[in-house]
matplotlib code that plots the C-alpha trace (Angstrom):
import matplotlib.pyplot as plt

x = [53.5, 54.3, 53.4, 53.0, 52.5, 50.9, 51.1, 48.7, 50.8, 53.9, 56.0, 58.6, 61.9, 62.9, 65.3, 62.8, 60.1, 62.1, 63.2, 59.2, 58.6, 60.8, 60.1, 56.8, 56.9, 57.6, 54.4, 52.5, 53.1, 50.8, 47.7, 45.2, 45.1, 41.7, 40.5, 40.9, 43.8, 43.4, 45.1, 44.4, 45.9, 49.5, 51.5, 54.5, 56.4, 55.4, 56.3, 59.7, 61.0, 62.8, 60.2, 61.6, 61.0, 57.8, 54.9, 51.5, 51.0, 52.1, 49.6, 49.1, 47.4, 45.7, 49.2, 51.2, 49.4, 49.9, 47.3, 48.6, 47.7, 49.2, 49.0, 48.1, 47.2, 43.9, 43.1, 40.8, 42.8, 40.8, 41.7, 45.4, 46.6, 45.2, 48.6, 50.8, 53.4, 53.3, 50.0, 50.8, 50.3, 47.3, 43.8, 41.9, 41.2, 39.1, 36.9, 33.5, 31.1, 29.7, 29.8, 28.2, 30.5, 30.0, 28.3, 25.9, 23.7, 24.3, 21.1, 20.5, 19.5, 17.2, 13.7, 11.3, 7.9, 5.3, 2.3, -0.8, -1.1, -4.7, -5.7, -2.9, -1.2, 1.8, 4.0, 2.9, 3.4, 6.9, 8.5, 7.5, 8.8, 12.4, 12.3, 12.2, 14.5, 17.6, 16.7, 16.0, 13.4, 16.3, 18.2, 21.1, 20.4, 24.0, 23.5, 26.8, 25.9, 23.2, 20.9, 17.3, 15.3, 13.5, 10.4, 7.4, 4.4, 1.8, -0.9, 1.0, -1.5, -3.8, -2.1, -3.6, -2.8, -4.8, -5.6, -5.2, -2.2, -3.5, -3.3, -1.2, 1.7, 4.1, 6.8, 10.0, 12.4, 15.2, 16.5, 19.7, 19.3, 18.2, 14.4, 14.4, 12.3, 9.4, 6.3, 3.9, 1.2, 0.6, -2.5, -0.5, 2.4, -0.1, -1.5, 1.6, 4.5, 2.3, 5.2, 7.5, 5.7, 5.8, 9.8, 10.3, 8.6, 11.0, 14.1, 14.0, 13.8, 16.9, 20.6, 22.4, 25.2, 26.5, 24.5, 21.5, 21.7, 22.7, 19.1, 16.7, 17.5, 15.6, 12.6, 10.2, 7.2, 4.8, 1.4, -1.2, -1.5, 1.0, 4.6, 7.6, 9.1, 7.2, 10.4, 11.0, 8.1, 7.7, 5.9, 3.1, 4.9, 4.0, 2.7, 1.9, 0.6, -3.4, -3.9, -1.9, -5.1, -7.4]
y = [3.6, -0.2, -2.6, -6.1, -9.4, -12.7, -15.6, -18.3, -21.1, -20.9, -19.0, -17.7, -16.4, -13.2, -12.4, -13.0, -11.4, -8.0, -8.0, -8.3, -5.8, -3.2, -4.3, -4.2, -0.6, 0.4, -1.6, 0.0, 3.5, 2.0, 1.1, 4.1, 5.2, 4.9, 4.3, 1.1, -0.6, -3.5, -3.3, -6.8, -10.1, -10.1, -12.5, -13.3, -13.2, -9.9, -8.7, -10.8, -9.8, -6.4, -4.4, -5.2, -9.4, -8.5, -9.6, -9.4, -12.5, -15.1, -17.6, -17.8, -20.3, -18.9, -20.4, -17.8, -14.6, -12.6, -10.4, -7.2, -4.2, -0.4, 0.2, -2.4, 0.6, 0.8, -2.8, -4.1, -5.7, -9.2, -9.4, -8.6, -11.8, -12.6, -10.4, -12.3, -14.4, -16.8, -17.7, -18.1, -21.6, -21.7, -22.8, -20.4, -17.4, -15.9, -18.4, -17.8, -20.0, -22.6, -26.1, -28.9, -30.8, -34.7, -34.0, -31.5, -34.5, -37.8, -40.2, -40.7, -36.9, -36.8, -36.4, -38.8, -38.2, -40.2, -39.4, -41.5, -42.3, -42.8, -41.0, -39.0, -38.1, -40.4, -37.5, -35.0, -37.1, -38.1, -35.0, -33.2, -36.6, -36.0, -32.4, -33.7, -36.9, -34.2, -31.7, -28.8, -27.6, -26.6, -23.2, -25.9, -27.6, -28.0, -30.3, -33.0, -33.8, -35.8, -33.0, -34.5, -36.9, -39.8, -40.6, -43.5, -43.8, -46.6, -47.6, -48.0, -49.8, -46.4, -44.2, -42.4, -41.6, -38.9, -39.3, -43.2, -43.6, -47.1, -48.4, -46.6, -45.9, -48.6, -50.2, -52.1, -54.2, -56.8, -59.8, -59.0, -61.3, -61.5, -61.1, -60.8, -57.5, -57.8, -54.6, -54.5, -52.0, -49.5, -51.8, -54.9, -53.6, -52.3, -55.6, -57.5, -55.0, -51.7, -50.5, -50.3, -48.0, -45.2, -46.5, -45.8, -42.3, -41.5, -42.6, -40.9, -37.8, -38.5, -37.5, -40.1, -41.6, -42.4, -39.8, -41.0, -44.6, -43.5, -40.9, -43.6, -45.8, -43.5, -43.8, -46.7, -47.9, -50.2, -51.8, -51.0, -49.1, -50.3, -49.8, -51.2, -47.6, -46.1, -46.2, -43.4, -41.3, -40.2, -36.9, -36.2, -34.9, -31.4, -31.2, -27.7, -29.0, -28.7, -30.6, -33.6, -35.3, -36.6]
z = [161.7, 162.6, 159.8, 161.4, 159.2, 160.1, 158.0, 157.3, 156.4, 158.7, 160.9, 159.7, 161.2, 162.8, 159.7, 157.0, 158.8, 159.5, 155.5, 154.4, 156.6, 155.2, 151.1, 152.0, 152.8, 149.3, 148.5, 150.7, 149.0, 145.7, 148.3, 148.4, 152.1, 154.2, 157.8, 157.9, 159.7, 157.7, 154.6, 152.7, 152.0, 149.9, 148.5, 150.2, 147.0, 146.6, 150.0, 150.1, 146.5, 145.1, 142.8, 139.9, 140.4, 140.9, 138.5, 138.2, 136.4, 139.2, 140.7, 144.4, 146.7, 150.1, 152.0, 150.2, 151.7, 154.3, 156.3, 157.2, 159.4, 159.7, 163.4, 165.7, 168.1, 165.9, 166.1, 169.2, 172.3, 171.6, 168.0, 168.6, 168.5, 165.0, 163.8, 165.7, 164.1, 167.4, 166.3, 162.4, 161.6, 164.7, 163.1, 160.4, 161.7, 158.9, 158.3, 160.5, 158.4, 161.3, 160.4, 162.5, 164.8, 165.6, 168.9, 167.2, 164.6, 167.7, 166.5, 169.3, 170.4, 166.9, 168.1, 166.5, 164.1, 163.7, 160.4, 159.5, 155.7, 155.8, 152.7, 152.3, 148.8, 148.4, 147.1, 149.0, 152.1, 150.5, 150.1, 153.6, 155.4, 153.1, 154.6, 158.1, 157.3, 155.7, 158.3, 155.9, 158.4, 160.7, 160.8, 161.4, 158.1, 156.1, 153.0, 153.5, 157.3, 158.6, 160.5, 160.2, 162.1, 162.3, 160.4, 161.5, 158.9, 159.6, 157.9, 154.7, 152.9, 153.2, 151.3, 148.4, 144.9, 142.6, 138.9, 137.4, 139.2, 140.6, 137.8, 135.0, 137.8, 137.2, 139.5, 137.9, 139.3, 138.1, 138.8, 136.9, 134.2, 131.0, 130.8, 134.7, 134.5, 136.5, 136.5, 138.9, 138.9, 142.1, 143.2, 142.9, 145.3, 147.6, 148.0, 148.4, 150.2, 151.0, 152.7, 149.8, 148.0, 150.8, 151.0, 147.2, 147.1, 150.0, 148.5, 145.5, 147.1, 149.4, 148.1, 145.7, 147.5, 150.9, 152.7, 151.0, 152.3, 155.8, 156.0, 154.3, 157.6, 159.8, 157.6, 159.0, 157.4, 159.2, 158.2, 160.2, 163.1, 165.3, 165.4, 168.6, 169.1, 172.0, 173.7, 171.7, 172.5, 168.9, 168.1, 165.5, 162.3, 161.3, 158.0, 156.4, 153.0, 153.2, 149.6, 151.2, 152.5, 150.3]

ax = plt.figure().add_subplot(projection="3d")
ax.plot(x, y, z, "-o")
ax.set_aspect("equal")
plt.show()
């Protein structure tokens, strides 16, 4: 039987290639025969080096491996080339997990939501817009790439609040100097920026970091009914949560 070798860091020569081929014969003698014309992934060290070099207690990266097949007669015609040294230091070939590509998350493709907070519950109504905003509705969700949409909530100054929060729910800001702490009370902020109060609900429940800053700018908070982005034909948010109304 043929044993044929493809590396995954480099290609390597003709001479090299033919000696790890016939040490790696001896090697092959310890593997437990089956079916299967793949036989794994081994070091090139071990495939390279006389028996008596070799040790079990050397460290190897993924670059030092090798994959390696018995017959090549046994493998499919369209998966040939994955044991060809021509295409050793090609892309990763082993590696199927999909990740999203720019053109897969363009803004400008995102479709757009619209939600009335009339007498909705402020965190209820926070947490199912973060959903939509990271995109963890979507079979495509992946948690470092911007995936989700964007998010219009009017009538700001109607959201709701259960318990005593409208009083005993506190917000605090500084001015960055000593005694420049400022508290405000949730009725307070409702009557002076009603929209900030829907804005720091949101936030919080948006990633910490560069990603975070980049998915609160597709939140926007109006007061009152109206918003300026028809243009963008936005559709009514779904919303599963039947305790989020009032």
């Amino acid at each position: 039987m043929a044993v044929l070798c493809a590396s995954t860091s480099a290609i390597v020569s003709s001479s090299s290639s033919v000696s790890e081929r016939h040490s790696f014969g001896s090697l092959r003698k310890t593997i437990p025969s089956n079916q299967s014309p793949f036989l794994g992934f081994f070091p090139v060290v071990a495939l390279s080096k006389p028996s008596s070099v070799r040790t079990t207690t050397l460290s190897f990266s993924k670059r030092d491996f090798r994959v390696c097949c018995q017959d090549l007669s046994l493998v499919a015609e369209n998966e040939r080339w994955m044991f060809d040294e021509s295409e050793a230091g090609g892309p990763d070939i082993w590696n199927n997990t999909w990740y999203p590509k720019a053109k897969d998350h363009v803004n400008t493709k995102k479709p757009w939501y619209i939600v009335d907070a009339t007498d909705k519950i402020l965190g209820r109504l926070a947490s199912t817009i973060a959903v939509h905003i990271r995109g963890k509705n979507l079979p495509t969700y992946t948690p470092s790439v911007d995936m989700g949409a964007f998010v219009i909530v009017v009538n700001a100054e109607k959201v709701a609040v259960s318990g005593k929060k409208r009083t005993q729910k506190l917000y605090r800001r500084h001015s960055g100097r000593p005694g420049g702490m400022k508290v405000e009370t949730f009725n307070q902020l409702q009557q002076r920026i009603p929209e900030r109060i829907v804005e720091h609900a949101v936030r919080g429940m948006l990633p910490k970091g560069r990603l975070g800053r980049a998915l609160f700018n597709h939140l926007k908070v109006y007061k009152g009914p109206d918003h300026p982005h028809e243009a963008q034909k936005p559709i009514e948010l779904p919303i599963r949560d039947k305790r989020i109304q009032k």
